[in-house]
MARTOR-151228 format. One line per 4 residues: number of its first residue (from 1); for each residue x, y, z of C-alpha. Coordinates in Angstrom, 1 decimal. Each point is the difference from the previous one (the first is absolute). Example, Ala and Ser with C-alpha at 12.3 -4.5 7.8 and 13.67 -1.06 7.14 Angstrom:
1	12.3,-4.5,7.8 ~ 1.4,3.4,-0.7;
END
This chain:
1	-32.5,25.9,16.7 ~ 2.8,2.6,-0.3 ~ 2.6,-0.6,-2.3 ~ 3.7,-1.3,1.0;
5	2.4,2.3,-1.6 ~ 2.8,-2.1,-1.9 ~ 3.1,0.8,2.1 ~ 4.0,-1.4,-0.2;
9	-0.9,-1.7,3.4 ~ -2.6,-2.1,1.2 ~ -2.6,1.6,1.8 ~ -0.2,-2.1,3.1;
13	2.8,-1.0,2.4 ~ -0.8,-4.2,-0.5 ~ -1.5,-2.0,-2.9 ~ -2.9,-2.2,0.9;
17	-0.3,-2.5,-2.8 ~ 2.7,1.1,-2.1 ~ 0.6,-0.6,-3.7 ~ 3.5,1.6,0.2;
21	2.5,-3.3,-1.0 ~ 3.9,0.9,0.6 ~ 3.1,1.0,-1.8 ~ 1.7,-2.6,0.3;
25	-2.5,-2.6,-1.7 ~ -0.2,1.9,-2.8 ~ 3.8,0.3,0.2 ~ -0.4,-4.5,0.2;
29	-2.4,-0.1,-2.8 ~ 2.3,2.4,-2.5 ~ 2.8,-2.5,0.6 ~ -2.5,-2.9,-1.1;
33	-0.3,1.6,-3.5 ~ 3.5,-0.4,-0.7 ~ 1.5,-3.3,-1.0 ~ 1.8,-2.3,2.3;
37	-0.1,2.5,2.7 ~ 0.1,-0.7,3.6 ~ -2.0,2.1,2.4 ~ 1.2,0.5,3.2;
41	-1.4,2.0,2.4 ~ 2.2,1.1,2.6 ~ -2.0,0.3,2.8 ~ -1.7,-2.8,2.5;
45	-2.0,-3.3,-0.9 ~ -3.4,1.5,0.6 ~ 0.7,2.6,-2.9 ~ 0.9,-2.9,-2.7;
49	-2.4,-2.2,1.1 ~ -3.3,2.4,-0.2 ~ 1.8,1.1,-3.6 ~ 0.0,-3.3,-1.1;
53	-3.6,-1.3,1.6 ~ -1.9,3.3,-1.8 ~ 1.6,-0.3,-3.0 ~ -0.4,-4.0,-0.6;
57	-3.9,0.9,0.9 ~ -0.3,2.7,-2.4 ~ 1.3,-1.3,-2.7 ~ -0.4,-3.8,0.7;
61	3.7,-0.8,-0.9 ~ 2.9,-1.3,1.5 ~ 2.2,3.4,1.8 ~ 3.8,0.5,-0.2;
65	0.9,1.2,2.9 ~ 2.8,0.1,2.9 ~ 1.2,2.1,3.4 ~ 2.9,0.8,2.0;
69	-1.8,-1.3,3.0 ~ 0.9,3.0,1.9 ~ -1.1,0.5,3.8 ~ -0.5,2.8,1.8;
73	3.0,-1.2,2.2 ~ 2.1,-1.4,-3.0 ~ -0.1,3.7,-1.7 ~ 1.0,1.5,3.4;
77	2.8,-2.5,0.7 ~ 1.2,-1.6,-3.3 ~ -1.2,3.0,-2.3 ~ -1.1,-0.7,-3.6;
81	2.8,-0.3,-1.9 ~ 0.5,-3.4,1.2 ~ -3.3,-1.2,-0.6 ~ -0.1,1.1,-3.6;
85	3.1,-2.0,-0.8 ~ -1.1,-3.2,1.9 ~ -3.1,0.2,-1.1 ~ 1.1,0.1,-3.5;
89	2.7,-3.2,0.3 ~ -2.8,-1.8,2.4 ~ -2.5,0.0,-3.3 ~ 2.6,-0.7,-2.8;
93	1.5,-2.8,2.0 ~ -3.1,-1.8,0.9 ~ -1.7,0.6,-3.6 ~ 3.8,-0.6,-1.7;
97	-2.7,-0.3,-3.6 ~ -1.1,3.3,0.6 ~ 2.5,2.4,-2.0 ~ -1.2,3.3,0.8;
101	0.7,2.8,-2.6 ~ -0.6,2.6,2.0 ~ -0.6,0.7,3.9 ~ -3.0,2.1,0.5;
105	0.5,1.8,3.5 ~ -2.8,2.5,1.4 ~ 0.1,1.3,3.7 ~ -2.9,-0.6,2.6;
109	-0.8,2.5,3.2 ~ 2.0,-1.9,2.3 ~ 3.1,0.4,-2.3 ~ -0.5,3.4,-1.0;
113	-0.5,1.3,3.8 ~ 3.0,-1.9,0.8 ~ 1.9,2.0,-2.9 ~ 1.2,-2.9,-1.6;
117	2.4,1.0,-2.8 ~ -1.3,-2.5,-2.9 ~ 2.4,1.4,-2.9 ~ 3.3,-0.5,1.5;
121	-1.2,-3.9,-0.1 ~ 0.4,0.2,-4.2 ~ 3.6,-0.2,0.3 ~ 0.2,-3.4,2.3;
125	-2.9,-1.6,-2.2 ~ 1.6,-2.3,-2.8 ~ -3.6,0.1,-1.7 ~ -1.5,3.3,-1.9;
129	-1.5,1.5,2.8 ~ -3.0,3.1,0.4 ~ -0.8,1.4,2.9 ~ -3.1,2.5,0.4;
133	-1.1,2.0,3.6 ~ -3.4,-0.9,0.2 ~ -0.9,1.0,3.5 ~ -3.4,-1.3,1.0;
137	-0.9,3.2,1.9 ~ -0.4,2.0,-2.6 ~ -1.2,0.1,-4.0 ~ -1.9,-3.3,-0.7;
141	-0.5,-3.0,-2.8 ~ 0.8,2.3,-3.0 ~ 2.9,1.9,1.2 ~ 1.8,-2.8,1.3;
145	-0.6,-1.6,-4.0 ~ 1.2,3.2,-1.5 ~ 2.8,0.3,2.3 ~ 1.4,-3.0,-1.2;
149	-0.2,0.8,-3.5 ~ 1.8,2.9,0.4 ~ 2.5,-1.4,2.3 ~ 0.2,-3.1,-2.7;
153	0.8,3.0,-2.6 ~ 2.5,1.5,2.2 ~ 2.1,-2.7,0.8 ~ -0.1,-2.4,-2.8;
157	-0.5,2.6,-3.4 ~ 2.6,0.9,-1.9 ~ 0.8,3.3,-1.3 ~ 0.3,0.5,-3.7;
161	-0.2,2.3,-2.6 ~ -2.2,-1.8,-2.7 ~ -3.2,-1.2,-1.0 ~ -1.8,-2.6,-1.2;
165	-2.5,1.6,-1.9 ~ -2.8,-3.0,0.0 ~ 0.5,-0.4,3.8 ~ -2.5,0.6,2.8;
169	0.1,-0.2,3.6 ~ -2.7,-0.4,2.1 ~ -0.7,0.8,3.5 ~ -3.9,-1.1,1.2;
173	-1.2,1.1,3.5 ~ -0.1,-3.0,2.5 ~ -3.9,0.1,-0.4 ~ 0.2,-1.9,-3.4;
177	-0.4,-3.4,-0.4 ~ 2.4,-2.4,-1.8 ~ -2.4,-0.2,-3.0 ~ 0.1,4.1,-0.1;
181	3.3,0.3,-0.5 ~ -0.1,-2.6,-2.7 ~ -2.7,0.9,-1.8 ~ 1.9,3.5,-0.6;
185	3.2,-1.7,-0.6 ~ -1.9,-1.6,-2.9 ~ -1.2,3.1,-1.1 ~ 3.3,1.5,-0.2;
189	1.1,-3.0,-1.8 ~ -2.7,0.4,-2.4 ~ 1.7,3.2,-1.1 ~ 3.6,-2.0,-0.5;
193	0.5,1.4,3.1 ~ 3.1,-1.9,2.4 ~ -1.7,0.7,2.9 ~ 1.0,-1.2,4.3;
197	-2.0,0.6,2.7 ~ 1.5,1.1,3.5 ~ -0.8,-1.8,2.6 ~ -1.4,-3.1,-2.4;
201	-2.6,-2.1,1.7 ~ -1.3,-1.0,-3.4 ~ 1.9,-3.5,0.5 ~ 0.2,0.0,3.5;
205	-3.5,-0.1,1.9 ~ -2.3,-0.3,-3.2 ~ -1.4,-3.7,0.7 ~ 2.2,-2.0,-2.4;
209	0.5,-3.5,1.6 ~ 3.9,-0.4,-0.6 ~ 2.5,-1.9,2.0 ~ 2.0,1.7,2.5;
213	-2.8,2.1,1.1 ~ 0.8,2.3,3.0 ~ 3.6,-0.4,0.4 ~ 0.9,3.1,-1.9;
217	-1.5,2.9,-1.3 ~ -0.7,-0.9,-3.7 ~ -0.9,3.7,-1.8 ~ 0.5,0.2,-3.7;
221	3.2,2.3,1.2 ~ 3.5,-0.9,0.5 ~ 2.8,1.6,1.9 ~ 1.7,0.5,-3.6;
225	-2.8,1.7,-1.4 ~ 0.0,2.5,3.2 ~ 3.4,0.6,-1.2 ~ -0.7,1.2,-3.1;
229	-3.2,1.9,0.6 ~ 1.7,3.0,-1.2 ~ 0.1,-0.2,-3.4 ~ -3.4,0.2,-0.3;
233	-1.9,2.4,-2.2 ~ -2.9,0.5,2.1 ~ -0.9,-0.4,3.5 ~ -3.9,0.1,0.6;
237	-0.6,0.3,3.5 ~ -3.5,-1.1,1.3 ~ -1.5,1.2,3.1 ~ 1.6,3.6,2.1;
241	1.6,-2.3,2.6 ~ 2.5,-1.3,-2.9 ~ 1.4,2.9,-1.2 ~ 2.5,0.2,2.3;
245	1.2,-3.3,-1.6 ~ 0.0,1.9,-3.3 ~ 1.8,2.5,1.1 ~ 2.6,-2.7,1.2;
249	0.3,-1.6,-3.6 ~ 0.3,3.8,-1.9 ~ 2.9,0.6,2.5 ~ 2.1,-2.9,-1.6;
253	-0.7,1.3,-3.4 ~ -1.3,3.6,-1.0 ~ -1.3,-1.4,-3.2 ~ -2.6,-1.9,1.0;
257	-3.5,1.1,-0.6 ~ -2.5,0.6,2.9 ~ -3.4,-1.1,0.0 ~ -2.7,0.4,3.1;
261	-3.5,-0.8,0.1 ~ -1.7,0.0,3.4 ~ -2.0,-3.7,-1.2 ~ -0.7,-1.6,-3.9;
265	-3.8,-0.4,1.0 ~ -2.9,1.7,-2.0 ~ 0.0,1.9,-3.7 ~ 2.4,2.6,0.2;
269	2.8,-0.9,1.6 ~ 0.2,-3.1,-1.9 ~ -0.7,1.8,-3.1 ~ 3.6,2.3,0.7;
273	2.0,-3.1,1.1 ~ -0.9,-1.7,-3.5 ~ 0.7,3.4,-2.0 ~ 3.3,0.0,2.0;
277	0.8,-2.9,-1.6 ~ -1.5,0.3,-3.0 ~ 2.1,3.1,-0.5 ~ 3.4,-1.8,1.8;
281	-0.3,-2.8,-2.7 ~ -1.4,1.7,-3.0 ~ -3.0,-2.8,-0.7 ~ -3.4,-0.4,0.5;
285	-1.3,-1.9,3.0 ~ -0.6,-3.5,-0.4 ~ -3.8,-1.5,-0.8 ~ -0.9,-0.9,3.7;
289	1.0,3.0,1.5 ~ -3.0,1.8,-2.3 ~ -2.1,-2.5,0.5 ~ 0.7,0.1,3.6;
293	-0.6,3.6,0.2 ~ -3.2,-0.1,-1.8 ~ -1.1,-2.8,2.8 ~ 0.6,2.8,2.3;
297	-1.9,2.6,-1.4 ~ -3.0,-2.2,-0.3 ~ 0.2,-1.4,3.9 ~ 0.4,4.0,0.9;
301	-3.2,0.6,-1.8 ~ -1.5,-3.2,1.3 ~ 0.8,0.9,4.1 ~ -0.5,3.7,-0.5;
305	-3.6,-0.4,1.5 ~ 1.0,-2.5,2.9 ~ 3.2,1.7,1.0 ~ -1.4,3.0,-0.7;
309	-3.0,-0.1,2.1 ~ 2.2,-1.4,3.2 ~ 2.4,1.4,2.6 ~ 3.3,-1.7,1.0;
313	2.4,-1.0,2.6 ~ 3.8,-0.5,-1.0 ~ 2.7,-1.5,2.4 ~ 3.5,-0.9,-0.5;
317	3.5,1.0,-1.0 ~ -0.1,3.9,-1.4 ~ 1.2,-1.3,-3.0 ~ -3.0,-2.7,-0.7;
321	-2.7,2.6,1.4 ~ 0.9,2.4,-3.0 ~ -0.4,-1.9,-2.7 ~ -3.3,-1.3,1.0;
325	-0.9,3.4,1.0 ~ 0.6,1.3,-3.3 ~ -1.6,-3.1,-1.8 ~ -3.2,0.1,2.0;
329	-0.5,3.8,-0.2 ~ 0.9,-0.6,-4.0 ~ -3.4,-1.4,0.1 ~ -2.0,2.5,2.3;
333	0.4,-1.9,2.9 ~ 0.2,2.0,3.4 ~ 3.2,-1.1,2.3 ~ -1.2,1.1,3.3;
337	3.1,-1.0,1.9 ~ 3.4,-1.5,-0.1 ~ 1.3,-1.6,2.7 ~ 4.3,-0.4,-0.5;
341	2.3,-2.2,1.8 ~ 2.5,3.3,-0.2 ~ 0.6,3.3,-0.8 ~ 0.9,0.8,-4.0;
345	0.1,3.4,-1.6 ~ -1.5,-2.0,-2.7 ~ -3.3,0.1,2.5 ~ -0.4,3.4,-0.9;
349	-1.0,0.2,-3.5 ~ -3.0,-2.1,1.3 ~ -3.5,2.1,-0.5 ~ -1.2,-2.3,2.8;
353	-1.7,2.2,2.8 ~ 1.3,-2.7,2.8 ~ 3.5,-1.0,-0.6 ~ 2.1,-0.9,3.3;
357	2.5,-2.1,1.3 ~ -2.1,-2.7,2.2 ~ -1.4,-3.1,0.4 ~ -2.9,-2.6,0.1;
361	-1.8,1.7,3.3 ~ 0.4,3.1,-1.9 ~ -1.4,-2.0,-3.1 ~ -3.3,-1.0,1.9;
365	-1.2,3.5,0.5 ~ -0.4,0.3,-3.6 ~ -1.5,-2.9,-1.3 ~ -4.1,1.1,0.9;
369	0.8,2.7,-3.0 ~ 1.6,-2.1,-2.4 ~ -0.6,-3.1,-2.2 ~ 2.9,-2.1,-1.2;
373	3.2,-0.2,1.9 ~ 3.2,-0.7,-1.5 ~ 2.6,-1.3,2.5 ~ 1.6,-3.0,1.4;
377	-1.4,-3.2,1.6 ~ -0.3,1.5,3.4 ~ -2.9,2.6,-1.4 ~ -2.1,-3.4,-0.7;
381	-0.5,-1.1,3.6 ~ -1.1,3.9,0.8 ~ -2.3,0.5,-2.7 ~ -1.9,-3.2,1.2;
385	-0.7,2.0,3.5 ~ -1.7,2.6,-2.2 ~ -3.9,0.7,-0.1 ~ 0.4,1.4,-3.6;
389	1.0,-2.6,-2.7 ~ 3.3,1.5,-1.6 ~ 2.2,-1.8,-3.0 ~ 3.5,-1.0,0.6;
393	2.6,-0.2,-2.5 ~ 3.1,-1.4,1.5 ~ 2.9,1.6,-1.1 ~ 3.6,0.5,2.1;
397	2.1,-1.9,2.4 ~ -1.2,-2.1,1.1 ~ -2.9,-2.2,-1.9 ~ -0.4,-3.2,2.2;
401	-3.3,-0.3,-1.4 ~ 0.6,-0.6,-3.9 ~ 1.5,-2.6,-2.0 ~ 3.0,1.3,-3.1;
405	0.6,3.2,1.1 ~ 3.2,0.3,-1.5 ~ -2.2,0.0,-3.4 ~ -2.8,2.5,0.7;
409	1.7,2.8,-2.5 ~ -1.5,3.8,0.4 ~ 2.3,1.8,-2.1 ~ 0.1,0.6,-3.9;
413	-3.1,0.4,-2.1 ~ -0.8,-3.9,0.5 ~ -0.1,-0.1,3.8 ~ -1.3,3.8,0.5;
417	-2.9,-2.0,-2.0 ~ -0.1,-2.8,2.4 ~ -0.1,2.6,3.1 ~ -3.2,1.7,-1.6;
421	-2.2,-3.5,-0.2 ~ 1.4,-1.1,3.2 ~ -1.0,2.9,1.7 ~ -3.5,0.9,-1.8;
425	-1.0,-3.7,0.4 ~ 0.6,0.4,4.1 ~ -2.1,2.6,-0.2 ~ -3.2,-1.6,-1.6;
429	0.5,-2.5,2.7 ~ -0.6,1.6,2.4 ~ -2.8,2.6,-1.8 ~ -2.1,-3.6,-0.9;
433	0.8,-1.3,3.5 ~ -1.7,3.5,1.5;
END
């Protein structure tokens, strides 16, 4: 089958069965990692309601979420500005116990075509207020995220002119799960690190059973903490899409130290984050982490021959596809093809000889050659219409199928380790079931 060249544009006119998930649900599920938010999408019913139906599948939680109930007539005749304001006063008066610390405001298509000018609305709203354009007809689930990071950054940071020189910022890619982000939180903290995570859903859609659930955003951030992201001494900034976020925070204060990796999964990378902070703190890592890596370098040995010996599918958000690329191929494993929601210069560091832009149709042309997909629930129902018996590993938005995913963790040396056995055990499945 020939190759499809990976290109800034999709290389059909119409998805079939996408995987593509828009801006301005990541732009809804940044504003859930920060705490007592209140996401409102301006936009119509539909928009809110899918949001909030996807997201209380996936993660099996309660979902904040609210709309400006805007109609393709209202936006003609009334225009949005009105709807912004009386949607706001409509929720605070009917949930008076609410106390929103911050209105969370991201634009739909309807809005956007319409031309709807969201930040003039700051000045009339008594409430902090952050508005994002997170058009739904272009970019996808991880722009809209890191979109509203950087607009969080923007409007909310202060500038200053010092440091605090055991501070750390960080700013995970929307593909991480609530655990992720706290496990390398801890981590940080392990080096006596004072370390925040933007967007936070570490507290916010990680299973805890709490009262109030679904209300408000809960993350582990708050709007004074945004405030004062600046005097940070480090921002680490994981996943390509977030850098522009990063970029936002070193604008508030030339001080602050930069940071990038693409993902924290498999040997090396993690290896340069720890001596990063080895070096930043001047100690030796704690026990676990050395344990933790020695767990890895045992699973790598343990998988080589599985992984090694078998070729893989990987679709998903460009930021999720290269770090399991580059922990798969760590092994010897063959990625045959990556499938991405969207286009990423990130894409093309891949050495993946099929790397598009597409979606599931374009998936099932592909799977005769390969055997273990990783990729969201919807692969599952295809793979069962195959002739060949291929391994799933769910991973991406969304996972209707599996029960705590807000706790599967794939970064670090501990879950980089859990990856390796998940995915080497799906394969002797299916090589004992053949």
């Amino acid at each position: 089958m020939e190759a499809i060249k990976l290109s800034k544009h999709e290389h059909k006119p119409l998805q079939i069965n996408p995987i593509k998930l828009s801006q301005p649900m990541g732009a809804a599920l940044a504003f859930m990692g920060v705490q007592n938010c209140l996401p409102l999408m301006h936009g119509s019913q539909g928009c809110a309601s899918y949001t909030k139906v996807f997201y209380t599948r996936h993660f099996n939680e309660p979902i904040a979420m609210y709309n400006t109930s805007v109609s393709d007539i209202t936006a003609v005749l009334d225009g949005g500005d009105y709807s912004i304001l009386m949607a706001i006063e409509n929720i605070t008066q009917k949930n008076p116990t609410l106390n929103p610390e911050l209105i969370g405001l991201c634009s739909t298509g309807l809005t956007e075509t319409k031309g709807d000018d969201i930040k003039s609305m700051a000045k009339d709203v008594e409430l902090p207020y952050c508005f994002v354009h997170t058009s739904d007809y272009e970019g996808g689930l991880e722009s809209g995220w890191a979109l509203t990071a950087k607009a969080l950054i923007e409007q909310h940071t202060k500038e200053v002119t010092e440091c605090r020189a055991n501070k750390i910022v960080l700013l995970p890619h929307v593909s991480m799960q609530p655990i992720e982000v706290e496990k390398i939180k801890d981590l940080c903290a392990g080096f006596g690190c004072e370390v925040l995570a933007l967007p936070d859903l570490s507290t916010s859609l990680d299973g805890y059973l709490s009262q109030g659930q679904g209300k408000l955003g809960a993350g582990a951030i708050g709007i004074t903490d945004i405030e004062n992201l600046a005097t940070s001494a480090c921002v680490v900034s994981i996943g390509a899409s977030m850098q522009i976020a990063a970029k936002a925070l070193l604008a508030k204060n030339e001080k602050i130290e930069h940071l990038h990796f693409d993902h924290l999964m498999g040997l090396d990378t993690n290896d340069k984050f720890v001596s990063f902070l080895m070096q930043m703190r001047q100690i030796d890592p704690p026990p676990f982490i050395k344990r933790w890596r020695g767990r890895l370098q045992d699973a790598m040995l343990d998988t080589h021959f599985l992984i090694g010996s078998s070729h893989f599918m990987v679709m998903g958000e460009p930021d999720m596809c290269v770090g399991i690329c580059a922990l798969l191929q760590s092994v010897g494993g063959s990625v045959d093809v990556v499938i991405s929601t969207v286009y990423s210069p990130v894409l093309e560091s891949l050495d993946v000889a099929n790397k598009f832009v597409g979606d599931l149709e374009d998936a099932q042309k592909y799977f005769k050659d390969v055997d273990l997909v990783i990729g969201n629930f919807h692969v599952e129902r295809l793979l069962h219409q195959e002739e060949k018996e291929i391994a799933l590993v769910l991973r991406g938005f969304p996972n209707y199928e599996e029960l705590g995913n807000a706790l599967k963790n794939d970064q670090l040396y501990e879950g980089s380790t859990y990856v390796l056995f998940e995915v080497a055990n799906k394969l002797r499945e299916i090589r004992h079931h053949s």
